[in-house]
PDB file of N, CA, C and O in Angstrom:
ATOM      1  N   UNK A   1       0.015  -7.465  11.683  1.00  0.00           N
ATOM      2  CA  UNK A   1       0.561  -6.136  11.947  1.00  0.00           C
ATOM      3  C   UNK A   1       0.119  -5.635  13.321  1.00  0.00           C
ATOM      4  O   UNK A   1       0.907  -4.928  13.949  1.00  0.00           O
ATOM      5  N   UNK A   2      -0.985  -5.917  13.804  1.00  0.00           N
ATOM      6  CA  UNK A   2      -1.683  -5.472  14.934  1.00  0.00           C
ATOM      7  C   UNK A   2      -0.798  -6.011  16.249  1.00  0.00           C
ATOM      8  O   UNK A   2      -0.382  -5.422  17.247  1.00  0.00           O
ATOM      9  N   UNK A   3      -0.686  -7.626  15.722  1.00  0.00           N
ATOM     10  CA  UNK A   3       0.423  -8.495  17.298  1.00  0.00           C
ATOM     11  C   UNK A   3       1.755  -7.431  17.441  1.00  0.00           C
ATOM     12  O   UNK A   3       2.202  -7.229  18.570  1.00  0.00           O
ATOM     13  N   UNK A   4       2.229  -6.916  16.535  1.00  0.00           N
ATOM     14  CA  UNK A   4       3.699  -6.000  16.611  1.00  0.00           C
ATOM     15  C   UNK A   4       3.391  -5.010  17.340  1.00  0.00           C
ATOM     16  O   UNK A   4       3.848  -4.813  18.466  1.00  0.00           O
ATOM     17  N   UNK A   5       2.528  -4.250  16.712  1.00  0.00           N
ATOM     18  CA  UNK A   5       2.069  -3.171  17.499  1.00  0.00           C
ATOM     19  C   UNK A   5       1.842  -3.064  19.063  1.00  0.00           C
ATOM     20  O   UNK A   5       2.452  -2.286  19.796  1.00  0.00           O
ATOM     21  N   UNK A   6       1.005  -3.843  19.406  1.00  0.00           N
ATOM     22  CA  UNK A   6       0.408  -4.568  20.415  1.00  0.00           C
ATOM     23  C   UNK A   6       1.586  -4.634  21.358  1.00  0.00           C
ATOM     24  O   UNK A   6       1.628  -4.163  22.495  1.00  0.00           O
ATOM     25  N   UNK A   7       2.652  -5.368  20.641  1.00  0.00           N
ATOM     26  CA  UNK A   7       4.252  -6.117  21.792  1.00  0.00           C
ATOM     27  C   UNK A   7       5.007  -4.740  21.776  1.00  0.00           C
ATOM     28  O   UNK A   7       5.765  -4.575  22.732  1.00  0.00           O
ATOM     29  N   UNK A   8       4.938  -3.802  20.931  1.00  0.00           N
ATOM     30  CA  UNK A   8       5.953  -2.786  21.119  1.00  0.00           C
ATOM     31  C   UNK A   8       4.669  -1.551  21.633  1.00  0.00           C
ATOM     32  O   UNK A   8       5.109  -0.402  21.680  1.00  0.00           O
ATOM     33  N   UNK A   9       3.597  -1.670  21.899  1.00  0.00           N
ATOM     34  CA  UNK A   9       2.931  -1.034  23.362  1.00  0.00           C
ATOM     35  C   UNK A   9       3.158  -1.866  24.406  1.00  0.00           C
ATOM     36  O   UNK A   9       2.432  -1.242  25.179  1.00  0.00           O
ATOM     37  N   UNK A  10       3.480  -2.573  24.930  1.00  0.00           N
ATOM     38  CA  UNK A  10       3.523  -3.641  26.310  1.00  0.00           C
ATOM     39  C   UNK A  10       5.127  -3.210  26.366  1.00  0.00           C
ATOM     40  O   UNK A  10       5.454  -2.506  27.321  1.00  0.00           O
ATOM     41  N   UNK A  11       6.074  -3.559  25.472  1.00  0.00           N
ATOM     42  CA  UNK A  11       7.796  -3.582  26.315  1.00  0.00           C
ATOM     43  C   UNK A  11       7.482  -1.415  26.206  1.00  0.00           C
ATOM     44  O   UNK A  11       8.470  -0.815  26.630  1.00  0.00           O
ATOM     45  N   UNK A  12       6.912  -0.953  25.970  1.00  0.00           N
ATOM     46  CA  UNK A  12       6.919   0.773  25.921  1.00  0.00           C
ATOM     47  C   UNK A  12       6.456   0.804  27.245  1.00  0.00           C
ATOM     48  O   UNK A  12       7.175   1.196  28.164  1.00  0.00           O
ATOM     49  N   UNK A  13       5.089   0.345  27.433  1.00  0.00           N
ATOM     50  CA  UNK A  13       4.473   0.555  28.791  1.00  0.00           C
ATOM     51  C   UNK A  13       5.704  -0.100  30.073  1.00  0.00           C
ATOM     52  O   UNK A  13       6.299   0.507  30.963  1.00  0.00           O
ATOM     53  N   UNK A  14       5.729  -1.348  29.735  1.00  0.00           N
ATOM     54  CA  UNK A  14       6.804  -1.575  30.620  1.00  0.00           C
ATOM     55  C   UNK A  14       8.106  -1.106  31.323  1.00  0.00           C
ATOM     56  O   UNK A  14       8.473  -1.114  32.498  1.00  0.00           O
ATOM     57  N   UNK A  15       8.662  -0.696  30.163  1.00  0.00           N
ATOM     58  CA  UNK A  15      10.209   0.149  30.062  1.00  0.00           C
ATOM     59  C   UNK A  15       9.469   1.555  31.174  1.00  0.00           C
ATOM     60  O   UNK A  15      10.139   2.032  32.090  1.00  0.00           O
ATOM     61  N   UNK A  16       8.047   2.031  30.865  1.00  0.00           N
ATOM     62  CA  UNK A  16       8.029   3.509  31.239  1.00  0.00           C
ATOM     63  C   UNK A  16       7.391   3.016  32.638  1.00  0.00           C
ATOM     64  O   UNK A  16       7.072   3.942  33.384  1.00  0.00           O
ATOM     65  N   UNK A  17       7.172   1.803  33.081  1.00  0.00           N
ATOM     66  CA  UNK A  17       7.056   1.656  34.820  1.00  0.00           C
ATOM     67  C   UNK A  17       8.388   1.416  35.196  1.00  0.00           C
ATOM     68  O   UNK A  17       8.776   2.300  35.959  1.00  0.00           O
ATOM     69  N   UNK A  18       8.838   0.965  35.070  1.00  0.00           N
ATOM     70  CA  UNK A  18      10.109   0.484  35.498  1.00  0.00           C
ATOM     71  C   UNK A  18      11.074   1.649  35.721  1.00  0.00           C
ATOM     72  O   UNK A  18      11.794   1.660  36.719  1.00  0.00           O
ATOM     73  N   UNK A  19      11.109   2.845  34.612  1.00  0.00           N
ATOM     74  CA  UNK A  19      11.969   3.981  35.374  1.00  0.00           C
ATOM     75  C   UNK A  19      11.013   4.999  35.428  1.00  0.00           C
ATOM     76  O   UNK A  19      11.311   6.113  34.997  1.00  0.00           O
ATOM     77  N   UNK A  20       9.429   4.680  36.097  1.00  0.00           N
ATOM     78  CA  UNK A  20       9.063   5.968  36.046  1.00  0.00           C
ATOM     79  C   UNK A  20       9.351   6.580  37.453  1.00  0.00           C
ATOM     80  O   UNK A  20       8.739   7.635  37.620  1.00  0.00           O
ATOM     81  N   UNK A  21       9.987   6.260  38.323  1.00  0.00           N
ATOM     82  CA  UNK A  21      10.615   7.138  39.692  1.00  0.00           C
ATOM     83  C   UNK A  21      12.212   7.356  39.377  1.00  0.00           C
ATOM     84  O   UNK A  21      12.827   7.861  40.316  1.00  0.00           O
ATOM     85  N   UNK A  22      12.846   7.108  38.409  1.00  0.00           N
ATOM     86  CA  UNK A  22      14.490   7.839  38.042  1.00  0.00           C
ATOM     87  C   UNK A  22      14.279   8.857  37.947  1.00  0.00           C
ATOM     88  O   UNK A  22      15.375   9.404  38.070  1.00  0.00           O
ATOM     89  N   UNK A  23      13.280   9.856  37.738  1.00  0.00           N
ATOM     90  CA  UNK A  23      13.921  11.191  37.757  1.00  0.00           C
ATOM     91  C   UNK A  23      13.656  11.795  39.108  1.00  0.00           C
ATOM     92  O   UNK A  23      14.290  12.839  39.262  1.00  0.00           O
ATOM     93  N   UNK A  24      12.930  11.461  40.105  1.00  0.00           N
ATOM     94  CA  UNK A  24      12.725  11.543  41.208  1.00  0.00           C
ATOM     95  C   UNK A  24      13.757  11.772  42.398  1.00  0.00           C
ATOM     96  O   UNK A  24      13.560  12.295  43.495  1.00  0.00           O
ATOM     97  N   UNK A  25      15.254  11.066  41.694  1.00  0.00           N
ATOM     98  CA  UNK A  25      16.226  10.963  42.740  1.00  0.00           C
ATOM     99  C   UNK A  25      17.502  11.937  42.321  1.00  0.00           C
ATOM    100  O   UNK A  25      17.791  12.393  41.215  1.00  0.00           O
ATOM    101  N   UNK A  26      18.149  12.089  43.585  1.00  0.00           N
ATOM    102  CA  UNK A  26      19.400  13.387  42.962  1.00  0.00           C
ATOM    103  C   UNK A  26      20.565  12.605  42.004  1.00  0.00           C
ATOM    104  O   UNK A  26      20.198  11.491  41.629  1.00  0.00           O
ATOM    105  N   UNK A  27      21.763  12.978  41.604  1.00  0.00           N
ATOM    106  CA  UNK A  27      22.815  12.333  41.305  1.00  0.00           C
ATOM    107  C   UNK A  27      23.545  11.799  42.310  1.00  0.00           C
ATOM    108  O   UNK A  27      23.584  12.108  43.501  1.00  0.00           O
ATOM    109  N   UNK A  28      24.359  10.609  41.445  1.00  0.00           N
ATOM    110  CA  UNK A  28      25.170  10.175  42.709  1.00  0.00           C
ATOM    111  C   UNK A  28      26.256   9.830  41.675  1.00  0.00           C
ATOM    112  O   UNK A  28      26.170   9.609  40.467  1.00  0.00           O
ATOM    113  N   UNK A  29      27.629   9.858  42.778  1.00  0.00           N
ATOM    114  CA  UNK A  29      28.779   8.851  42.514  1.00  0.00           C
ATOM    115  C   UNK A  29      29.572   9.862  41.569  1.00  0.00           C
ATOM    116  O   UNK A  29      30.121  10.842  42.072  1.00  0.00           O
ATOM    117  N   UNK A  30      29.641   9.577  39.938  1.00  0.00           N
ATOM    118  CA  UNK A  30      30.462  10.757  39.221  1.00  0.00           C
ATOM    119  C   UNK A  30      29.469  11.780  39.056  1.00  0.00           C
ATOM    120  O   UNK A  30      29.834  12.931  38.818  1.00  0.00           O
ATOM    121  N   UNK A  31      28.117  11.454  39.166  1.00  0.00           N
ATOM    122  CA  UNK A  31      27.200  12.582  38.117  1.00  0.00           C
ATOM    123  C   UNK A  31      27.602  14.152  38.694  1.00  0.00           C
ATOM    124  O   UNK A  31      27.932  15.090  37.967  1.00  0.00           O
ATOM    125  N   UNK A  32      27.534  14.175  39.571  1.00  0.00           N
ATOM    126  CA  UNK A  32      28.090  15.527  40.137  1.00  0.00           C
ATOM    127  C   UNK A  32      29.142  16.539  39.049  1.00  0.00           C
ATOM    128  O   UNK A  32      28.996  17.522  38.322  1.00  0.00           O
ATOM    129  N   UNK A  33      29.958  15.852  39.355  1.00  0.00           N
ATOM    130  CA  UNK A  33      31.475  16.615  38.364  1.00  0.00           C
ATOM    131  C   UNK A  33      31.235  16.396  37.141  1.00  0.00           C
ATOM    132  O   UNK A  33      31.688  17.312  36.455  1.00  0.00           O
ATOM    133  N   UNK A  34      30.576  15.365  36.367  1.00  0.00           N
ATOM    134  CA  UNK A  34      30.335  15.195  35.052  1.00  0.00           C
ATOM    135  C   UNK A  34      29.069  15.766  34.454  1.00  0.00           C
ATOM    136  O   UNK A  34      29.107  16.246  33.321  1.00  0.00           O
ATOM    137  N   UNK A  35      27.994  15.742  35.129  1.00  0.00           N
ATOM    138  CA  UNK A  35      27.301  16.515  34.600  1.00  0.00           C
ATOM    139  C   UNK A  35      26.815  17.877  35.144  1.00  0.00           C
ATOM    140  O   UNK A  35      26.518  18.759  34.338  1.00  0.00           O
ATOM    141  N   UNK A  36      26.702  18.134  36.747  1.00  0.00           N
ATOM    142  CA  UNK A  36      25.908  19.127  37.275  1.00  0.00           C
ATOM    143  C   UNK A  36      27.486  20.403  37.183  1.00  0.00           C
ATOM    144  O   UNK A  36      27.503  21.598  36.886  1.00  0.00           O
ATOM    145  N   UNK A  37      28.449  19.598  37.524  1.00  0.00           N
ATOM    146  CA  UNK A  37      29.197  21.259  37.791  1.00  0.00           C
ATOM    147  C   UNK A  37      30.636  20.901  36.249  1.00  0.00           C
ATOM    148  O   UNK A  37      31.784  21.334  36.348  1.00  0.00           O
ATOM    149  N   UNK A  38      30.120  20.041  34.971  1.00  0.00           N
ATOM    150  CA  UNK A  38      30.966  20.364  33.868  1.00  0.00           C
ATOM    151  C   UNK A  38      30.142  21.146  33.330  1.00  0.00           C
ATOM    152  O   UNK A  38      28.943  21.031  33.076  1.00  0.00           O
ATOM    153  N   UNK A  39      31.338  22.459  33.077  1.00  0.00           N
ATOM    154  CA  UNK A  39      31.008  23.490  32.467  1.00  0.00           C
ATOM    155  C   UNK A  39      30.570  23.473  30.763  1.00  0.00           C
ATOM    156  O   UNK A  39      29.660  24.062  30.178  1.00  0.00           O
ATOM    157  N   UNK A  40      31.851  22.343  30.156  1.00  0.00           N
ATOM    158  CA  UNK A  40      31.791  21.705  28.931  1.00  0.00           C
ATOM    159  C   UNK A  40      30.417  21.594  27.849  1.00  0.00           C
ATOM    160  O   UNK A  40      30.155  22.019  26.724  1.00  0.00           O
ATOM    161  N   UNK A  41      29.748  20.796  28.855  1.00  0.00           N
ATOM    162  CA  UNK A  41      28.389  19.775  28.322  1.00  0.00           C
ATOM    163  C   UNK A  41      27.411  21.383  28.281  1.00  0.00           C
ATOM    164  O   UNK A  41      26.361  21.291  27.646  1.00  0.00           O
ATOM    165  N   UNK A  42      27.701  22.714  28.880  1.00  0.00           N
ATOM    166  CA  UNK A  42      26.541  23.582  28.553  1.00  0.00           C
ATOM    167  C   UNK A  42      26.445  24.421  27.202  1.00  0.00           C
ATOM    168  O   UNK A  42      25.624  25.301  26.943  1.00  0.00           O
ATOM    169  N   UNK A  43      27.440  23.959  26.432  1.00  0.00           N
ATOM    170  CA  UNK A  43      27.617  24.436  25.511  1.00  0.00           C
ATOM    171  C   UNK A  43      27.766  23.382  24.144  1.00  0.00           C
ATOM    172  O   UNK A  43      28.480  22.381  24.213  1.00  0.00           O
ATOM    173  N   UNK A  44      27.283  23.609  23.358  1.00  0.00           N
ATOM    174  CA  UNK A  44      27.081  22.623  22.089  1.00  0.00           C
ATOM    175  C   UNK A  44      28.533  23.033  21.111  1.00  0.00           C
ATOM    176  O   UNK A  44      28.947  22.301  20.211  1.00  0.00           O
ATOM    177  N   UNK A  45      28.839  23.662  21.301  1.00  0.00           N
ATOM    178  CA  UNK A  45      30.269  24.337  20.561  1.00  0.00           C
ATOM    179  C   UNK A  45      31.338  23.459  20.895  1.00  0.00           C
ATOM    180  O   UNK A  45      32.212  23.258  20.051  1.00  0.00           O
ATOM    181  N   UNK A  46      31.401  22.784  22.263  1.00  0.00           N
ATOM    182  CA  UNK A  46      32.217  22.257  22.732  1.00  0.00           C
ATOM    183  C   UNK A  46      32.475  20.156  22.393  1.00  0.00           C
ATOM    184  O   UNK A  46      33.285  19.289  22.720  1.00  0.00           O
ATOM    185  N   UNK A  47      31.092  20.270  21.504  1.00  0.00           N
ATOM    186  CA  UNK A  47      31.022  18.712  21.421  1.00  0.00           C
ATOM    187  C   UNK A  47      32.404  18.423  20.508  1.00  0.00           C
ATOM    188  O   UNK A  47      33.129  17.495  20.867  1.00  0.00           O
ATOM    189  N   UNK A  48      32.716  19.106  19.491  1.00  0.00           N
ATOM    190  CA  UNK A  48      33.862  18.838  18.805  1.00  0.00           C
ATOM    191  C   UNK A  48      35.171  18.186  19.833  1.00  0.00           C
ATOM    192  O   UNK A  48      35.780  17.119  19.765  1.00  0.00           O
ATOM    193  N   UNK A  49      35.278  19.358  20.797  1.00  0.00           N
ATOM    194  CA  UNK A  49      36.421  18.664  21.917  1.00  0.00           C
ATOM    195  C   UNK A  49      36.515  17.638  22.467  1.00  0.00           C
ATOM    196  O   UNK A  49      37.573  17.076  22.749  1.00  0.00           O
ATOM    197  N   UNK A  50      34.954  17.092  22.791  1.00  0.00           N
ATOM    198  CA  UNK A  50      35.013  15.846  23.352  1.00  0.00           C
ATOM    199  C   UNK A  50      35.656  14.729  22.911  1.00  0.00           C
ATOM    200  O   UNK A  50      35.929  13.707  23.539  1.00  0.00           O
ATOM    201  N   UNK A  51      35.943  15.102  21.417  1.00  0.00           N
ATOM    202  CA  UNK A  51      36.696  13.820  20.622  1.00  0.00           C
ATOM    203  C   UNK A  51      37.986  13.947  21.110  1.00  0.00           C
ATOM    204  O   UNK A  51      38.640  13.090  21.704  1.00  0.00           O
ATOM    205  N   UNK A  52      38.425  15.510  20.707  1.00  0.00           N
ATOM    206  CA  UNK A  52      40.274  15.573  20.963  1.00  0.00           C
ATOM    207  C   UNK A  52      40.915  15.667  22.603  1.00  0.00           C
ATOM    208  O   UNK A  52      42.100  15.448  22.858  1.00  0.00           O
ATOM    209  N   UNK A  53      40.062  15.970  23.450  1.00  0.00           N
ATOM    210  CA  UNK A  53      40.037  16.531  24.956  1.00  0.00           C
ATOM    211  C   UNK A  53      39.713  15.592  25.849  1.00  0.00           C
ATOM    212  O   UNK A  53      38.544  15.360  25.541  1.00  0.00           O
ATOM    213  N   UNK A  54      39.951  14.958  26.674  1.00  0.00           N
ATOM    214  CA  UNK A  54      39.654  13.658  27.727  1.00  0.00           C
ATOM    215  C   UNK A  54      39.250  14.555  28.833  1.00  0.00           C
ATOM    216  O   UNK A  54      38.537  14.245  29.787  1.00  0.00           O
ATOM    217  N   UNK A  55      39.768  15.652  28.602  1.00  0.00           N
ATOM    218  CA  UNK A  55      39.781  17.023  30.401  1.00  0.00           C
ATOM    219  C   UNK A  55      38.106  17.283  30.268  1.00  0.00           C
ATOM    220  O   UNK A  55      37.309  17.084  31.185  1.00  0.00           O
ATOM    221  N   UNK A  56      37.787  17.738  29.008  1.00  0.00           N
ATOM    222  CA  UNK A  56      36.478  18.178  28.715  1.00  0.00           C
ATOM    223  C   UNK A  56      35.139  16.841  29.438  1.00  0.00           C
ATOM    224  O   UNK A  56      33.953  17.169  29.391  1.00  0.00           O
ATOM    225  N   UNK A  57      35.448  15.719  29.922  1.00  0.00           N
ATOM    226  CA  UNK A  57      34.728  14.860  30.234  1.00  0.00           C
ATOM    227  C   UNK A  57      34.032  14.866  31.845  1.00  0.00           C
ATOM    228  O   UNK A  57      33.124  14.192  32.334  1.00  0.00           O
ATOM    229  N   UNK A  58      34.992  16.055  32.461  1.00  0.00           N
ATOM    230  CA  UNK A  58      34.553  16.235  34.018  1.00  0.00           C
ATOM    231  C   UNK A  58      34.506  17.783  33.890  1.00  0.00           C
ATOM    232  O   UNK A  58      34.913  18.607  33.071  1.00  0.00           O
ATOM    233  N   UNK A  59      33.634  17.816  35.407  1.00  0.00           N
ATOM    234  CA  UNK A  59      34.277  19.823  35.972  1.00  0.00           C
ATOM    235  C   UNK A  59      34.952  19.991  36.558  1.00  0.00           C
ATOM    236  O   UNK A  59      35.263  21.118  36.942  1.00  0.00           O
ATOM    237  N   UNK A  60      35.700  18.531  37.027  1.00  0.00           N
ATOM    238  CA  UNK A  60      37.668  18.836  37.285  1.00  0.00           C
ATOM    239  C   UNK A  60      38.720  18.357  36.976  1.00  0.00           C
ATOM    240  O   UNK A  60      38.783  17.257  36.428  1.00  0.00           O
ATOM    241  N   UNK A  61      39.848  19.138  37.284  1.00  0.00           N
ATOM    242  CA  UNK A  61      41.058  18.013  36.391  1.00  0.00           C
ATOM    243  C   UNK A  61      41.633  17.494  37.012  1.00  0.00           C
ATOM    244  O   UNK A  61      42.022  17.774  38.146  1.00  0.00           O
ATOM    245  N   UNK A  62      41.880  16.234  36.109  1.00  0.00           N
ATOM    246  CA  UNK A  62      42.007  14.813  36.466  1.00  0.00           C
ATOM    247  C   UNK A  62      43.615  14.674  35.781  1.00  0.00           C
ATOM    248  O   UNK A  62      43.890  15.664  35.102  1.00  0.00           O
ATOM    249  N   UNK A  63      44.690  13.653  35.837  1.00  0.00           N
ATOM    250  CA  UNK A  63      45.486  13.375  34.707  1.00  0.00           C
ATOM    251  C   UNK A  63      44.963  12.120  34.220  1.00  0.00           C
ATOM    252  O   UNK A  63      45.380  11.665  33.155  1.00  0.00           O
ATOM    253  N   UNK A  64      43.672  11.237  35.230  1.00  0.00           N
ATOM    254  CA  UNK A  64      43.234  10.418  35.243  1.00  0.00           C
ATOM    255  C   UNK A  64      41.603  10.204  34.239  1.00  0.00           C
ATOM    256  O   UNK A  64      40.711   9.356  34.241  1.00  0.00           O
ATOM    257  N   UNK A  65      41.902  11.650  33.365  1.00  0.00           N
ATOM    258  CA  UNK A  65      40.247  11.664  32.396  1.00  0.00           C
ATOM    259  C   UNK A  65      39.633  10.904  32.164  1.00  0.00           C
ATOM    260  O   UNK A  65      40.092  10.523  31.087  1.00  0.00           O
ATOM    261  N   UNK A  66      38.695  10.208  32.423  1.00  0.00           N
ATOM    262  CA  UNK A  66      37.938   8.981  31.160  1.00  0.00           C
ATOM    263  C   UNK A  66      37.598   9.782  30.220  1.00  0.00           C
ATOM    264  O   UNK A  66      37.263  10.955  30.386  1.00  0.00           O
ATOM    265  N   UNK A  67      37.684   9.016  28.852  1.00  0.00           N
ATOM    266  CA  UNK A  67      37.731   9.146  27.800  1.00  0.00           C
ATOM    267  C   UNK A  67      36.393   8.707  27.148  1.00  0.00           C
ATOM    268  O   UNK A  67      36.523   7.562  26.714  1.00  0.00           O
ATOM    269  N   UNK A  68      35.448   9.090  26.978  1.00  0.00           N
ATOM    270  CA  UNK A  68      34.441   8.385  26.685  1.00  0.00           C
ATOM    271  C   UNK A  68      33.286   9.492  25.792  1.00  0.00           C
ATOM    272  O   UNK A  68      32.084   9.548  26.053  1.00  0.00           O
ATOM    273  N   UNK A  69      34.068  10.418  24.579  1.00  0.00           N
ATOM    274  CA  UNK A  69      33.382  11.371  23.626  1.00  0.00           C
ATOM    275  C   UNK A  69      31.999  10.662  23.306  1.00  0.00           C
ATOM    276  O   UNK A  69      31.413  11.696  22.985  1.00  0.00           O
ATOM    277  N   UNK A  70      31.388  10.033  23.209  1.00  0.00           N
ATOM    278  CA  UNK A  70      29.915   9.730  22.632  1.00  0.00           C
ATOM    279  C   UNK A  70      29.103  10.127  23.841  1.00  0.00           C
ATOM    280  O   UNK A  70      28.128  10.865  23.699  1.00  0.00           O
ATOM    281  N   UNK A  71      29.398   9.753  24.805  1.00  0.00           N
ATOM    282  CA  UNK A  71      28.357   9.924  25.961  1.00  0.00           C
ATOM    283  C   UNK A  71      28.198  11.228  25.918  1.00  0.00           C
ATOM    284  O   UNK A  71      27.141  11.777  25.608  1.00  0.00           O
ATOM    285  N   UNK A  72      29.679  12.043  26.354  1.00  0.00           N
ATOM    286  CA  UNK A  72      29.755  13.316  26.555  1.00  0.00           C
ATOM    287  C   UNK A  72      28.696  14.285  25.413  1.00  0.00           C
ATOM    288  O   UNK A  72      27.926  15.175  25.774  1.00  0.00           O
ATOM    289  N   UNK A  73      28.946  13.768  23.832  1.00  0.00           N
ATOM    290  CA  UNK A  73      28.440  14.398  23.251  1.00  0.00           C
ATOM    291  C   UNK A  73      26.657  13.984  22.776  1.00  0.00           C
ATOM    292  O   UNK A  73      26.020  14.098  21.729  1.00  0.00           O
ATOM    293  N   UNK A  74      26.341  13.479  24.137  1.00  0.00           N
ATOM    294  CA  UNK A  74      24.347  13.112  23.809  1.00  0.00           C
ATOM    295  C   UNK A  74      24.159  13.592  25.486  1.00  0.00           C
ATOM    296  O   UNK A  74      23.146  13.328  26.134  1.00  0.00           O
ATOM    297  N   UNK A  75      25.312  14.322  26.016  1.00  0.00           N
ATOM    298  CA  UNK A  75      24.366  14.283  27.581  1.00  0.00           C
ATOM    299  C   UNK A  75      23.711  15.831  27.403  1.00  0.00           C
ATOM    300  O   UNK A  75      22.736  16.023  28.130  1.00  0.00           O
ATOM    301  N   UNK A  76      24.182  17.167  26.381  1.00  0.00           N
ATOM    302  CA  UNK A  76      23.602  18.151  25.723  1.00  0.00           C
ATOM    303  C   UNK A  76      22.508  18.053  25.747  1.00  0.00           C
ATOM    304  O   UNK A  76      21.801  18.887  25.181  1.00  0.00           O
TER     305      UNK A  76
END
């Protein structure tokens, strides 16, 4: 029981060097429109839409939405 323990402290420690400078850096690429300026994601009321709504996935409109409700509804 101890060797388990042991391997799931080492891949924990590991995993937490490896991104411990990600929060350090700004967004890039979509994060902007998808997370910093969608209005959507500030509200928990709105996770329902993410299923029926593709628009709800950015903070602009697109006819080109990605569609991708799971993400949308864990970035809350």
């Amino acid at each position: 029981m101890k060797k388990e323990g042991l391997f799931g402290l080492i891949i924990f420690l590991a995993l937490l060097a490896a991104y411990s400078n990600s929060m350090e850096t700004s967004f890039h690429h979509d994060d902007v429109h998808v997370i910093v300026r969608n209005p959507f994601i500030k509200d928990l009321a709105w996770v329902p839409q993410f299923f029926l709504q593709p628009q709800t996935g950015s903070g602009i409109y697109s006819e080109t939405s990605s569609f991708r409700p799971l993400l949308m509804a864990l970035l809350p």
